[in-house]
C-alpha angles and dihedrals in degrees: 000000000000090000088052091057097048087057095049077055090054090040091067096056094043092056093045091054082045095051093050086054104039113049077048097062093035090051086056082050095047098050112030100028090235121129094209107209090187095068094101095048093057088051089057094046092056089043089053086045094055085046109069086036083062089044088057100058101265119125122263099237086053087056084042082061089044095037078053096051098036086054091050098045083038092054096037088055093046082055112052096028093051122003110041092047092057091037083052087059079052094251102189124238103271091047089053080053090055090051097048086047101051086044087055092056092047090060107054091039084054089048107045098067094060097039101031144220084280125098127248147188146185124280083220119133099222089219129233125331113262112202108219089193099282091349114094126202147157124251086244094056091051094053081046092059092038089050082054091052090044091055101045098050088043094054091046095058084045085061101038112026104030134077085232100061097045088049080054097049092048086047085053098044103050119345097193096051099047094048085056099051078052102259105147089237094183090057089048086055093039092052085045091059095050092045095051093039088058091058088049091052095043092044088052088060090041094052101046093043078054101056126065091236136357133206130186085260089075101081095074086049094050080051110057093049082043083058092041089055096041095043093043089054105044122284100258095023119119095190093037093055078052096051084049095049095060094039077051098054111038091050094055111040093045080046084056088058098051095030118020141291088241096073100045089111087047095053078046096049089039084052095056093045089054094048097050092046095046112025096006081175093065129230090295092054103227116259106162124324116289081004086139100052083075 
């Protein structure tokens, strides 16, 4: 029993690095139609940067601020070079996940060569143990959950208080009609990239803070619990990729403890086929993109 409760302890920190991740790449979906594969490369990319920053001497949570910025400017840039200029020919949207998919692999071949095949991991003392009744964590895990709760509070009152989130969810909606009624809806997108980008950068450095090691091969792996959470939710769907990060974590990280940590990626993979053979819509059934948000 005691080694259930430790991974419900576990579980929460899981849920909160796939939260981050997750409600990120979900918000891209649910605005600009596009299923970006190279989300989790980009995650990787911002966790190497901070990195070498941590290498360096600097502190971890500076290089979680770096790791933040690199993955908006990273995403923004992705966006503008490569993916609006093919959706402009009116590339469909399998084209758009061949793209995403051949940029992914770009990436990581570009990266390989400077980081190596070799894991790493943070010089970051993870702090003094803190007892949650039976449940044990590390003062690192419990600012990574806080910065979670931050974030999600933070992008609920985007959606539902500011002038921004509403010009998002009317993007979403419907573009052309919202360009019409003289929202800027390419600044909307371009924000939402940044933004977005932002939570990719900053899950990268939580990931891998969260993991013992990291390698370059752990972007596909970020990706495929990052499609779990956001399938299981409802593709689009900010809360419902919120709802699916914590379903995610939790079930992987309590199968760890009755199965084995090894095959946490394959109960998340197993997850997201279940959910697109029996409820493809997700738990928040799909009514427009960001519909929910409203």
């Amino acid at each position: 029993m005691n080694l259930f409760v430790a991974a419900f302890g576990f579980g929460l920190v899981s849920m909160s690095v796939i939260a981050i991740a997750a409600v990120g790449f979900t918000m891209q979906f649910g605005i600009t139609n596009m299923i970006n594969l190279a989300y989790g490369e980009v995650m990787i990319s911002a966790a190497y940067l901070a990195y070498y920053m941590n290498k360096a001497g600097i502190s971890i949570w500076i290089g979680m601020v770096a790791g933040a910025l690199f993955g908006a400017v990273f995403s923004f840039l992705l966006n503008r070079v490569i993916y609006a200029p093919f959706m402009r020919k009116g590339t469909a949207n399998l084209g758009m996940v061949i793209v995403s998919l051949a940029v992914s692999l770009m990436i990581s071949n570009l990266l390989l060569p400077i980081v190596g095949y070799y894991s790493v991991s943070y010089q970051e003392d993870a702090g003094r143990l803190i007892r949650l009744g039976s449940i044990v964590l590390t003062r690192d895990q419990i600012i990574v959950i806080g910065i979670a709760v931050v974030l999600m509070l933070g992008i609920h009152a985007l959606l539902t208080y500011t002038r921004l989130g509403k010009a998002m969810r009317a993007t979403a909606a419907n573009p052309t009609l919202a360009r019409n009624c003289g929202i800027p809806t390419q600044r909307v997108i371009d924000s939402v990239w940044l933004i977005t980008g932002a939570l990719c950068g900053l899950a990268g450095v939580v990931a891998a803070l969260n993991a013992d090691s990291f390698a370059i091969a752990n972007g596909s792996a970020f990706l495929i619990t990052i499609l779990a959470a956001a399938v299981l939710g409802g593709a689009g769907q900010p809360y419902g990729a919120m709802i699916g990060a914590v379903l995610i974590g939790l079930i992987t990280e309590l199968s760890a403890a009755a199965w084995s940590p090894e095959y946490k990626e394959v109960v998340a993979f197993g997850i997201l086929v279940l959910v697109m053979v029996l409820r493809p819509q997700g738990l928040l059934a799909k009514r427009g993109a960001l519909a929910a948000a409203g």
